[in-house]
Phi, psi and omega in degrees: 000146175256156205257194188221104173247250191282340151245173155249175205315134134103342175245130176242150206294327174290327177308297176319328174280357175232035195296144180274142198235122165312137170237121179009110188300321171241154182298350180194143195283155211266129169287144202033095187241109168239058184256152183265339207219342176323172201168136181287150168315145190253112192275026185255145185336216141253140137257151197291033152260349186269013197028218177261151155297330179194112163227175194306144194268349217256005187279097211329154165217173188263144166289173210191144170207153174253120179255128187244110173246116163306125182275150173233152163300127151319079228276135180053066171289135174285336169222042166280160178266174181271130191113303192259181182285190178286156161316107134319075222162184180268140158284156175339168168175144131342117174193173214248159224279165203183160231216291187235145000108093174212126170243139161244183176174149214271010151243106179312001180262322189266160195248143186260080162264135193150190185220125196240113152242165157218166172200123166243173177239140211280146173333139178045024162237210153234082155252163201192105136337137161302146162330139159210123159325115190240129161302128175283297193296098193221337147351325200240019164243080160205172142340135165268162207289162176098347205246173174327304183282334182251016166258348193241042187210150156354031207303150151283142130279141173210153161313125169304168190283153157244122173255131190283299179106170175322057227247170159218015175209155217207146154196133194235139154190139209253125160218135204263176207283185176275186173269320171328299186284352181276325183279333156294320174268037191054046158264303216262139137353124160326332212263335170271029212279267176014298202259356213247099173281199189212102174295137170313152128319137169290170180055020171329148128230134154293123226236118170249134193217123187275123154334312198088158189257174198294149193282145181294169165258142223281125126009089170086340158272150161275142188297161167275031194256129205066247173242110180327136151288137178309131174248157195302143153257144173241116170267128162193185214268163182310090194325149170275311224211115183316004191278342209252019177280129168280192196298320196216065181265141139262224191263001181250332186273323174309322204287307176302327169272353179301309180300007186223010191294009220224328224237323164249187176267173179302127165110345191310171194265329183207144155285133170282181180247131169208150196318183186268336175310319180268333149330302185279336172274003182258001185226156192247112189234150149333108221277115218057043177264165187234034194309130169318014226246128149315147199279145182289133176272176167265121214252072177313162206245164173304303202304330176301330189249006177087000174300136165295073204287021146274349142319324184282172171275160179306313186277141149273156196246125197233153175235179206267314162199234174234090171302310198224140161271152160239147186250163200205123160264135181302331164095340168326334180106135198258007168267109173168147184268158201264355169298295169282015162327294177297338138327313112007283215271317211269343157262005171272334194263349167286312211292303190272034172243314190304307195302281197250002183081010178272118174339330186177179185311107167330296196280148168288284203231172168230187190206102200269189207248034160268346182069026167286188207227174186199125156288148197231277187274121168297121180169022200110095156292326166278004184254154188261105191259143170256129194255205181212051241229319175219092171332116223104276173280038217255313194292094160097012165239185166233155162220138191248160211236095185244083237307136181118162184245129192231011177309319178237355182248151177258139180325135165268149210306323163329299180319301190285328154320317179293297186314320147347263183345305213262351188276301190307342168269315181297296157339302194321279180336289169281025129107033197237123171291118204302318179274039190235200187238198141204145154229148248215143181254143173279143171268335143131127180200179191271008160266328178191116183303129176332137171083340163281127197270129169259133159285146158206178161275161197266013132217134183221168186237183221308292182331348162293308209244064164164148176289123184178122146329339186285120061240015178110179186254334177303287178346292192315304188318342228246355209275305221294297193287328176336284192315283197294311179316290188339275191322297166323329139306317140349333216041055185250000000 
């Protein structure tokens, strides 16, 4: 079989940075835009994001909607602060069933000082949730500033997303910070906190966002719930041509599996998993070389987890090769079951292409807290795909995503394993040691000005390359045993 090492087939890396990118038919999401699969057109050439050209139109994929409500002041808010402006949000309502929890607004530039609660209410019943905290500081999970996606396409600001579960009634308020608490988190002057309110964003909206249901399962596979069954791989060269697609791929899901075809058959559901002996036969090293590489994990494919690959931009974006991982926790929250992951996955990935405006699914993979492993951003699990994942670094790294919130809760040891695994493999491929060093030219975050060279380890988490709490602290603690497992698979 032939291998997939540092770039991909057929795209050389300036090509690859310049992949032409679609821009938003509109400027701000519409209230209650429940279309499951719409997307402005794309005028960009063909690219290995374009597939075969003509497969059956009719092939079902699962829905999804998104409802976007516009926030308004609260009236007579019992916790405006004195000074600052009024509170925001919904009064209690109604609403058509809805999974996960996001506010956006409508300059990706401006910062949300202040605190976003919600409470819903679970489906068919009068049960209401407690208040629950939706992370603000989310900013530093994009596009870096300056690149293709994020100038040429409608970006939002937002809230990281919350999942909720299965709810139908909603009440959300935004109260924004005082000018005192805006100079603790660093914004306003001492000498201006007196006079200085601290303005909302413009354009709150509130973002309820239904997954849509799990995709069935194939003739002979298994669904992807809990810990998936292996599917066969069939290696073989990329298709030319729809005759040889199957029936009821269309031309955007054949174009995301395609791009893995080396390593499954077209359309799998999952990459299996292989040892490191097949693993190391499977790559064309050099003759007496030793590579480093991790036994390959077993991977769910976007088609395994239900992405809607009509959503996305069409093209895919490659940088030249994977120097670093950065681990990331999604900040979502730790109620959901590993059943419900892929759900999980289809509404965070609605929230950043519908939501927030992103070409696609942030993070290359993510990780539940089953320790299953998910492919994430289209382009290739072995190609150095460019993601939008740690604001700054975006560029020659990956970022993984290990579904859950971790700041007082500890990671389960199954996550952190899986991130072993899959670092120990990915990494592997481009020749970088999980416990060694590299250094990364910045892209610019609030930690380190555009142009500036950094050391980090070549896995770290997000808070090396950005002022951030993320991947949690628990989380963070956990990157030291990552580092030494990873390497050891390695056989290092």
């Amino acid at each position: 079989m032939r291998a997939l090492l540092v770039t991909s087939a057929g795209v050389t890396c300036a090509m690859a940075l310049t992949l032409p990118l679609a821009t938003s038919a509109a400027a701000a999401p519409t209230p209650d835009l429940h279309s499951a699969s719409s997307r402005p057109p794309s005028t960009s050439p063909a690219s290995p994001g374009a597939g075969p050209p003509a497969v059956r139109a009719g092939a079902a994929e699962p829905a999804g909607s998104t409802q976007s409500l516009p926030l308004a002041p609260l009236a007579a808010s019992s916790d405006r602060v004195a000074g600052a402006p009024a509170v925001q949000g919904l009064p209690q309502r109604d609403a058509r069933p809805f999974s996960l929890v996001g506010v956006v607004w409508d300059d990706p530039e401006a910062e949300l000082h202040g605190t976003v609660q919600v409470r819903t209410r679970a489906t068919g019943t009068t049960r209401w949730s407690e208040w629950q905290d939706i992370e603000t500081h989310n900013a530093e999970h994009a596009a870096d500033l300056g690149s293709a996606e994020r100038e040429g396409r409608t970006v939002r600001g937002a809230t990281a997303p919350l999942w909720v579960g299965d709810s139908d009634g909603v009440e959300v308020r935004v109260r924004p910070h005082s000018p005192e608490e805006s100079d603790h988190h660093g914004s306003a002057q001492p000498q201006d906190r007196a006079a200085t309110p601290v303005p909302l964003p413009e354009g709150l909206r509130l973002e309820l966002v239904d997954p849509g249901e799990d995709p069935a399962p194939e003739p002979g596979r298994s669904a992807p719930t809990g810990r998936a069954a292996v599917t066969p791989a069939v290696f073989a060269d990329t298709p030319s041509t729809a005759a040889v697609l199957p029936e009821a791929l269309t031309a955007e899901v054949a174009a995301a599996s395609a791009v893995n075809a080396e390593l499954a058959e077209l359309g799998a559901t999952a990459i299996p998993a292989l040892t490191q002996k097949e693993t190391l036969e499977s790559v064309n090293a050099a003759p007496g070389a030793k590579p480093y590489i991790g036994p390959r994990p077993k991977i769910i494919t976007r088609k395994g987890w239900g992405a809607d690959e009509k959503l996305r931009e069409r093209n895919f974006a490659y940088t030249k090769t994977v120097k670093a991982a950065f681990v990331h926790h999604s900040a979502t929250g730790n109620n959901y079951t590993c059943k419900q992951a892929p759900s999980v996955l289809r509404s965070i990935y609605r929230y950043h292409v519908k939501s927030s405006g992103w070409r696609d699914f942030g993070y290359n993979f993510a990780v539940d807290k089953c320790g299953n492993i998910y492919e994430g951003r289209a382009g290739g699990v072995s190609k150095a795909v460019l993601g939008a994942h740690t604001l700054g670094f975006n560029t020659n790294t990956m970022g993984i995503a290990v579904l859950g919130s971790y700041g007082s809760t500890n990671p389960p040891a199954a996550a952190v394993t899986a991130v072993s695994k899959l670092t120990a493999w990915k990494l592997g491929l481009f020749g970088a040691n999980p416990k060694g060093k590299v250094t990364l030219v910045s892209g610019g975050s609030n930690k380190y000005k555009a142009g500036v060279k950094v050391s980090m380890n070549v896995i770290s988490g997000h808070r090396d390359g950005f002022a951030t709490e993320c991947p949690g602290a628990r989380l963070y603690k956990k990157l030291g045993t990552a580092r030494t497992s990873s390497a050891k698979l390695q056989g290092r």
